[in-house]
C-alpha positions as CSV (number, residue, x, y, z in Angstrom):
1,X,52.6,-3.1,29.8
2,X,54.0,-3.1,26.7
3,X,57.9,-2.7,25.6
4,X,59.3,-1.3,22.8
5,X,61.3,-3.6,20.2
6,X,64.6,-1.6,19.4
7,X,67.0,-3.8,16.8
8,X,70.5,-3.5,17.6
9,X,72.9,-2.1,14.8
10,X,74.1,-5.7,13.4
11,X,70.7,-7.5,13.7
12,X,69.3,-6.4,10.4
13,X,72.4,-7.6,8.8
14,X,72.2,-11.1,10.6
15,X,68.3,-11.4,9.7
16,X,69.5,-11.0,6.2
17,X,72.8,-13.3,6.2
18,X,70.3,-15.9,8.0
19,X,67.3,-15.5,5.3
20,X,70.0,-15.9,2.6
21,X,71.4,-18.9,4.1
22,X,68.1,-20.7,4.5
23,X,67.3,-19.4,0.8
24,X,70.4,-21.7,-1.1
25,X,68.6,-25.0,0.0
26,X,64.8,-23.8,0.5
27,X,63.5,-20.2,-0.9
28,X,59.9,-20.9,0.4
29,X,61.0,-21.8,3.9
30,X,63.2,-18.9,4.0
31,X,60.5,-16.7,2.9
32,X,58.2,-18.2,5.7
33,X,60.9,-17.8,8.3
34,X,61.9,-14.1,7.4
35,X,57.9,-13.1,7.0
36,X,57.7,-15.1,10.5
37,X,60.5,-14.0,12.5
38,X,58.9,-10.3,12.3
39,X,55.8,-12.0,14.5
40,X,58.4,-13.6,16.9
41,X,60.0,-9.9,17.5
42,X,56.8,-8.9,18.2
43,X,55.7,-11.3,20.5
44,X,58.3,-9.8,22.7
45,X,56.4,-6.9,23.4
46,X,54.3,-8.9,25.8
47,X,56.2,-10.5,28.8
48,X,59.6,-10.6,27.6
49,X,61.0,-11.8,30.6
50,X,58.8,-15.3,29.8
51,X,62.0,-16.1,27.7
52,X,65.2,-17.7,29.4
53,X,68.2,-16.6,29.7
54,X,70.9,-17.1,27.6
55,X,74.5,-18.9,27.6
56,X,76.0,-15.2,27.3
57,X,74.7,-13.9,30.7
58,X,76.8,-15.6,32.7
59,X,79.8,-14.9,30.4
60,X,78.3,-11.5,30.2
61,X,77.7,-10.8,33.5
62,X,74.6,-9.2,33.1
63,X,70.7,-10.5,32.0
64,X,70.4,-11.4,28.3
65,X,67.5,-13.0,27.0
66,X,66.7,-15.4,24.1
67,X,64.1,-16.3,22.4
68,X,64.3,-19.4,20.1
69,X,62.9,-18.7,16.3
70,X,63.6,-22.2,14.2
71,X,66.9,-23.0,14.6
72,X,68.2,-19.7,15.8
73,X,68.4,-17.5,18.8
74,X,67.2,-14.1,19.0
75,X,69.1,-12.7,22.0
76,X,68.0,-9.4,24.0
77,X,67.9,-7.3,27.4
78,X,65.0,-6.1,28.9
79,X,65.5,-2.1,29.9
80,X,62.4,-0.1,31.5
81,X,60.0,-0.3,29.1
82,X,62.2,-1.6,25.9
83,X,63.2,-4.9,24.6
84,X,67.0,-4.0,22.9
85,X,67.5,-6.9,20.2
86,X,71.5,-7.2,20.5
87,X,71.6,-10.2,17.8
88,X,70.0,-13.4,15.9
89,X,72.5,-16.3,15.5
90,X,71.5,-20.0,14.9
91,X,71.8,-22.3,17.4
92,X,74.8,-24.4,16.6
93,X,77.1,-21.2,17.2
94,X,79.0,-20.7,20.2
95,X,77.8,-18.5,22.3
96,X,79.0,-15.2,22.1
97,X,82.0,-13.8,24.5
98,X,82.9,-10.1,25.3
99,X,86.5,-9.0,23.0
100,X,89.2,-10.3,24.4
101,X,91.6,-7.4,25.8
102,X,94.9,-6.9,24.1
103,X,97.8,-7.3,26.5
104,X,99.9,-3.8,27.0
């Protein structure tokens, strides 16, 4: 079987803050990471569930994924036949936690 790879609406935004990040000290690496991180995605599409879980499902309460790129994390859930890429963050973030409810 293989699964779809949907990108969450932020991720294209992150790819892009990350590329330009890694650009400042070392344009050919970033280059070679962006051009790369497209094969990572893909690799996805075959036993997605090989990756681990995250930090975030606990905290989430539900499965989420990760598969490590370099020195970041590209975090997903596995739905029927889709992989849903919900964000790539590098590695020395916090994990992510759900919005904190405002107090009436």
């Amino acid at each position: 079987m293989t699964f779809d790879i949907i990108l969450g609406p932020s991720v294209e935004a992150e790819i892009e803050e990350a590329y330009a990040w890694i650009a400042k000290c070392a344009p050919q690496a970033a280059a070679a990471w962006y051009n790369g991180r497209i094969d990572a995605m893909q690799s996805m599409a075959e036993m997605p569930e090989r990756c681990p879980l995250a930090p975030e499902s606990r905290t989430f309460g539900r499965e989420i994924r990760q598969l490590l790129y370099g020195n970041y994390r590209i975090l997903f859930t596995v739905e029927a036949t889709a992989v849903h890429v919900a964000h790539v963050r590098h590695g020395a973030r916090r994990p992510l936690r759900p919005p904190r409810r405002r107090r009436r």
